[in-house]
C-alpha positions as CSV (number, residue, x, y, z in Angstrom):
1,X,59.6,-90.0,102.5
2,X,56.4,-88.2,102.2
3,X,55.0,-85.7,104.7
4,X,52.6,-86.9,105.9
5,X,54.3,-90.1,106.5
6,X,57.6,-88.1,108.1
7,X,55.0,-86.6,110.7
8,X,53.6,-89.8,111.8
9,X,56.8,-91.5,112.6
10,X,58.2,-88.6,114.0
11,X,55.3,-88.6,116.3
12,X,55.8,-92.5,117.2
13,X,59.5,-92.0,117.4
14,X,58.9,-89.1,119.8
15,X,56.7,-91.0,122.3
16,X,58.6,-94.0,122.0
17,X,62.3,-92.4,122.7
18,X,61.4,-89.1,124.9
19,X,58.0,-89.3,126.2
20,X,57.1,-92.9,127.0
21,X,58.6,-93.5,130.7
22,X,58.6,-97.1,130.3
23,X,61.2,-96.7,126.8
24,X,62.5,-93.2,127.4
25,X,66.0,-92.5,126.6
26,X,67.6,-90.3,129.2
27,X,71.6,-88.5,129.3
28,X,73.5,-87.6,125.8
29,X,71.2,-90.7,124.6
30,X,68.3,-88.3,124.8
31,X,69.8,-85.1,123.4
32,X,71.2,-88.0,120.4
33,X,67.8,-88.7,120.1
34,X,65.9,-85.5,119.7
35,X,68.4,-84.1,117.0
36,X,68.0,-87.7,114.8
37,X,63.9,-86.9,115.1
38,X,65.2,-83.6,113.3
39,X,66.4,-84.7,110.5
40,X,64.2,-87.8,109.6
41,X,63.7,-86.6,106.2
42,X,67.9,-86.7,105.7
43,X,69.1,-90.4,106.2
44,X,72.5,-89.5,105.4
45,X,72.3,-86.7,107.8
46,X,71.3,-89.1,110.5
47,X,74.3,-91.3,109.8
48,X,76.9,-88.7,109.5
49,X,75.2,-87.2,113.1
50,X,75.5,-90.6,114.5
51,X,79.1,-91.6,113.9
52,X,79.9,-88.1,114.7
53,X,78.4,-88.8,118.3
54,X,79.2,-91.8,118.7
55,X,83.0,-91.3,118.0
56,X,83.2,-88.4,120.7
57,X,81.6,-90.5,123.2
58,X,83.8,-93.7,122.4
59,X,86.6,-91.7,121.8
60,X,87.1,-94.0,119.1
61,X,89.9,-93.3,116.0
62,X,86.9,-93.8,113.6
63,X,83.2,-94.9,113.6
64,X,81.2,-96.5,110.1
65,X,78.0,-97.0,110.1
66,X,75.1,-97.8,107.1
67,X,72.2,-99.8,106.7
68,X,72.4,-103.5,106.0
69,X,69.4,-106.6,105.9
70,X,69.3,-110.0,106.5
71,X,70.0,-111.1,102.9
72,X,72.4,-108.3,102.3
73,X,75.9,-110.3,100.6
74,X,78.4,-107.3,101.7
75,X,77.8,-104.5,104.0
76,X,79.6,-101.1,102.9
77,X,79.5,-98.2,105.0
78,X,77.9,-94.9,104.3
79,X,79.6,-93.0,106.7
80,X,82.1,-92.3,109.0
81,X,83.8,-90.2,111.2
82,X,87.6,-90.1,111.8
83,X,89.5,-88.5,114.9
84,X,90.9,-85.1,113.5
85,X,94.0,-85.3,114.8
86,X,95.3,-88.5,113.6
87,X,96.0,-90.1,110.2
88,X,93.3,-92.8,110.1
89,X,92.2,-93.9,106.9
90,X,88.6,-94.4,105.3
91,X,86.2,-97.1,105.6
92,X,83.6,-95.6,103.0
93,X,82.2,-97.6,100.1
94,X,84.7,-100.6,101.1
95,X,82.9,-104.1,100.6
96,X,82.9,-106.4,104.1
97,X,81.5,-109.8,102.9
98,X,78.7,-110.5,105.0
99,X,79.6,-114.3,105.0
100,X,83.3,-113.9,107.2
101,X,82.7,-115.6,109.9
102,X,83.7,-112.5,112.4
103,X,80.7,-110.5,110.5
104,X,78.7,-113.4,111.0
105,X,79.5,-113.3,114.8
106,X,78.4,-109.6,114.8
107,X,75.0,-110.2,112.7
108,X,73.6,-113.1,115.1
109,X,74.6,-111.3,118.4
110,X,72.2,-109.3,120.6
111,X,74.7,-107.5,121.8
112,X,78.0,-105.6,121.4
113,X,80.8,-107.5,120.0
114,X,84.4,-106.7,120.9
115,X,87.9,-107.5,119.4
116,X,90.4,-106.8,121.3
117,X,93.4,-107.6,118.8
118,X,92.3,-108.2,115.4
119,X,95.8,-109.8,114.8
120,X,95.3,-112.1,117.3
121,X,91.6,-113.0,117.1
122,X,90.4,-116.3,116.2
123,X,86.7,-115.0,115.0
124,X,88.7,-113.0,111.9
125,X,89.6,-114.9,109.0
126,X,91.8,-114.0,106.5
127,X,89.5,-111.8,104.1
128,X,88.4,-109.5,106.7
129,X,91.8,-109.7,108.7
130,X,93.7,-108.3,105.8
131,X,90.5,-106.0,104.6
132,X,90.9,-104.3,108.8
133,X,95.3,-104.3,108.2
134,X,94.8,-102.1,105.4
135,X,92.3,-99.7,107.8
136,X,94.9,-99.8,110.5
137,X,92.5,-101.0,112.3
138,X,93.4,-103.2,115.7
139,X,90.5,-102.8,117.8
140,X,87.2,-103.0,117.4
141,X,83.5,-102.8,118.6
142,X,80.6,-103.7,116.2
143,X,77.0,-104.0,116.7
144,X,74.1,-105.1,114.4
145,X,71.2,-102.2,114.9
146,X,67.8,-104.1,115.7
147,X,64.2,-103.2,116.2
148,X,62.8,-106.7,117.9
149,X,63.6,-109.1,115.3
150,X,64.3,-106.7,112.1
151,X,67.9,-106.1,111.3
152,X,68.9,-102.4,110.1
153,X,72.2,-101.6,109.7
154,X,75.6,-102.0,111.5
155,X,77.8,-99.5,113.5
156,X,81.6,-100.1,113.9
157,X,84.1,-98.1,115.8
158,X,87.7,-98.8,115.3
159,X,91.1,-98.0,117.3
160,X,94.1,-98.0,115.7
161,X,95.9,-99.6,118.7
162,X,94.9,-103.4,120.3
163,X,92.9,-103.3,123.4
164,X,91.1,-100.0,122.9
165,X,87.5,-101.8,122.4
166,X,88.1,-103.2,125.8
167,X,88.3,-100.3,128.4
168,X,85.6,-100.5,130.6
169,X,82.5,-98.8,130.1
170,X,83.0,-98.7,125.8
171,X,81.1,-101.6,124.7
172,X,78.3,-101.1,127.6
173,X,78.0,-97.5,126.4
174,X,77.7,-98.5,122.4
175,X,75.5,-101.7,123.7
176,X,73.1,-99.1,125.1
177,X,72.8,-96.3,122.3
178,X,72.5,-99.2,119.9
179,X,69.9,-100.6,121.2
180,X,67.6,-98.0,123.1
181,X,68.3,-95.4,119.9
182,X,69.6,-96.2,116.9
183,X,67.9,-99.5,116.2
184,X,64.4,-97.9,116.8
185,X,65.5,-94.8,114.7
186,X,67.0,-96.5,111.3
187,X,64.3,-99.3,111.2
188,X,62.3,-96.4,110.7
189,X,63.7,-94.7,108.4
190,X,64.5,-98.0,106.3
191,X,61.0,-98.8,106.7
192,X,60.0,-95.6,105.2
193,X,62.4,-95.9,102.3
194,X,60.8,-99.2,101.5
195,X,57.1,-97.5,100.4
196,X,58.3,-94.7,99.6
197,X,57.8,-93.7,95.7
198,X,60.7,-95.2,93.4
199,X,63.7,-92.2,92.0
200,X,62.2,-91.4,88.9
201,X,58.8,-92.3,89.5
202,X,57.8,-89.2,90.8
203,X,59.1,-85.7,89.3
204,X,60.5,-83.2,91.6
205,X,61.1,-79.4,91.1
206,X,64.7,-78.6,91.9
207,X,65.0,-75.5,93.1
208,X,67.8,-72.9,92.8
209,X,69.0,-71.9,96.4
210,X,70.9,-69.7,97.7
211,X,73.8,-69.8,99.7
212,X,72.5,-69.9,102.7
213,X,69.5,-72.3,102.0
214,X,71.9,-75.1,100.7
215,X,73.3,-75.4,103.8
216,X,70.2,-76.5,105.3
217,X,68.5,-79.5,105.2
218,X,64.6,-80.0,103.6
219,X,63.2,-80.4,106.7
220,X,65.0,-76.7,108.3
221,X,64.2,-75.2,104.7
222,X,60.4,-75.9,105.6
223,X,61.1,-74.0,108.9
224,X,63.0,-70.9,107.4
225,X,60.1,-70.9,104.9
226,X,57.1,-70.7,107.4
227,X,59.8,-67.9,109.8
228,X,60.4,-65.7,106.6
229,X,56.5,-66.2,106.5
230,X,56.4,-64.3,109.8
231,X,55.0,-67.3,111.7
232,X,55.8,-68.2,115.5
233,X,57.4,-71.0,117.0
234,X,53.8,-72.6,117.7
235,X,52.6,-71.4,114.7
236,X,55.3,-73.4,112.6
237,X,54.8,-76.3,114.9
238,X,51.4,-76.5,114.9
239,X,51.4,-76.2,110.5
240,X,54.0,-78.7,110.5
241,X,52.6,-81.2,113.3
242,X,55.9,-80.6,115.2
243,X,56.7,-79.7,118.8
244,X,58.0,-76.3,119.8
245,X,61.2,-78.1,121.1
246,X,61.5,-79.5,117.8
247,X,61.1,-76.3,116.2
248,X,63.3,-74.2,119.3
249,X,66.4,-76.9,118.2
250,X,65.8,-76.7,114.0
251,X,65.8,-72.5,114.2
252,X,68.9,-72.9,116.7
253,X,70.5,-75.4,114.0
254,X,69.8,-72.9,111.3
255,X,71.2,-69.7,113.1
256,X,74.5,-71.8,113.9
257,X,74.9,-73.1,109.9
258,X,74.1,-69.0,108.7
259,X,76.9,-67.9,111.4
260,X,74.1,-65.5,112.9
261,X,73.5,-65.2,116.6
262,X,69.4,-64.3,116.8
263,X,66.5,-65.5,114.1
264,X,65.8,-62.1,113.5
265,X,69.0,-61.8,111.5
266,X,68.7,-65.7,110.2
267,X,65.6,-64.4,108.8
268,X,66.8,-61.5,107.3
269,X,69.5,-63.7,104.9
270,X,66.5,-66.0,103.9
271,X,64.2,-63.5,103.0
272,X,66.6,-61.8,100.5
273,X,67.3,-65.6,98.9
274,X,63.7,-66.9,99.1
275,X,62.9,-63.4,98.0
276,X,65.2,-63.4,95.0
């Protein structure tokens, strides 16, 4: 994604989700929302964030998620979040066919789909019955992420016991994200991945950082950049076309992954790596 391109759907995305009062998100949507517009440039970041969130919320045993198209034959998740205290086992880089008639189920629907007992449920054949068994997987919400009529990807959260999907307020909750947040926010990114240039058709420098700059993403390394630079919040928002509260939650994201408590000290670690 270029920069120039990042900055204008960051700017769309913003209005759309947090400015907009007729599409505004509101709750934990919103604070999902205005960390995803982050990290824009980092679509794996945005998945691991978002079945990170949604897994606390659902209280689920694990959540998948990854993009996926209309003429896609398998869907395989790109990542995942598992409940830390329990022995559930991984869903990543695992092939769904796309053509099981439960998947199909989940691909044409609007909404949420629930399973309350994959054991028991007539909409799982065989393939995918035997692919959730070995997942431990016996109850399960999925949803197909949409902007209008383009289809972006698929979220799935998973209990290991039947029933789970169907306490109240779960699939309402999922139904809602899904469709306010997360359908708007991937079919942006996808879009973006779709013109932007080919690997290997454009050289890149790769660049030798630190300790402390690899734990940042390339849109917080721009930030520390223009801080170490000595420049103010406004100052880096208005170089980088950004808000202040954009720029306020990236700082506070990079003081929490440097294990410092003010920028001033934040600064003081990237200055001796950007400096070395």
């Amino acid at each position: 994604m270029q920069p120039d391109e990042l900055i204008q759907i960051q700017s769309q995305l913003r209005y759309r989700l947090l400015e907009d009062s007729r599409t505004r998100v509101s709750g934990g949507a919103r604070d999902l929302a205005a960390h995803l517009l982050l990290y824009l440039d980092d679509g794996l970041y945005c998945w691991n964030l978002t079945v990170s969130w949604l897994r606390d919320v659902l209280d689920a045993d694990r959540v998948d998620g990854g993009f996926f198209t209309q003429g896609d034959q398998a869907f395989i998740p790109l990542a995942e979040s598992l409940h830390p205290t329990r022995e559930v086992p991984s869903s990543v880089g695992l092939k769904v066919d796309t053509g099981d008639f439960g998947v199909r189920c989940v691909r044409s629907s609007n909404v949420t789909v629930s399973f309350a007992d994959v054991e028991s449920e007539n909409r799982v054949q065989f393939a995918l019955r035997q692919h959730l068994r070995a997942l431990g997987t016996r109850s399960r919400l999925a949803v197909a992420l949409r902007d209008g009529e383009e289809s972006v990807g698929l979220i799935c959260a998973d209990w290991m016991e039947a029933d789970k999907a169907t306490e109240p307020g779960r699939r309402e909750r999922l139904d809602e994200i899904a469709r306010s947040v997360l359908g708007p926010v991937f079919a942006a990114l996808r879009r973006a991945s779709k013109i932007s240039p080919p690997v290997g058709g454009v050289k890149t420098a790769v660049l030798d950082v630190g300790p402390g700059l690899a734990l940042l993403t390339p849109a917080e390394r721009k930030v520390a950049q223009l801080a170490v630079e000595g420049l103010s919040y406004k100052e880096i928002a208005r170089k980088l076309n950004r808000s202040t509260f954009t720029v306020d939650h990236q700082l506070r994201s990079i003081r929490e992954k440097l294990g410092v408590c003010s920028t001033s000290k934040a600064i003081h670690i990237l200055t001796e790596e950007l400096v070395a």
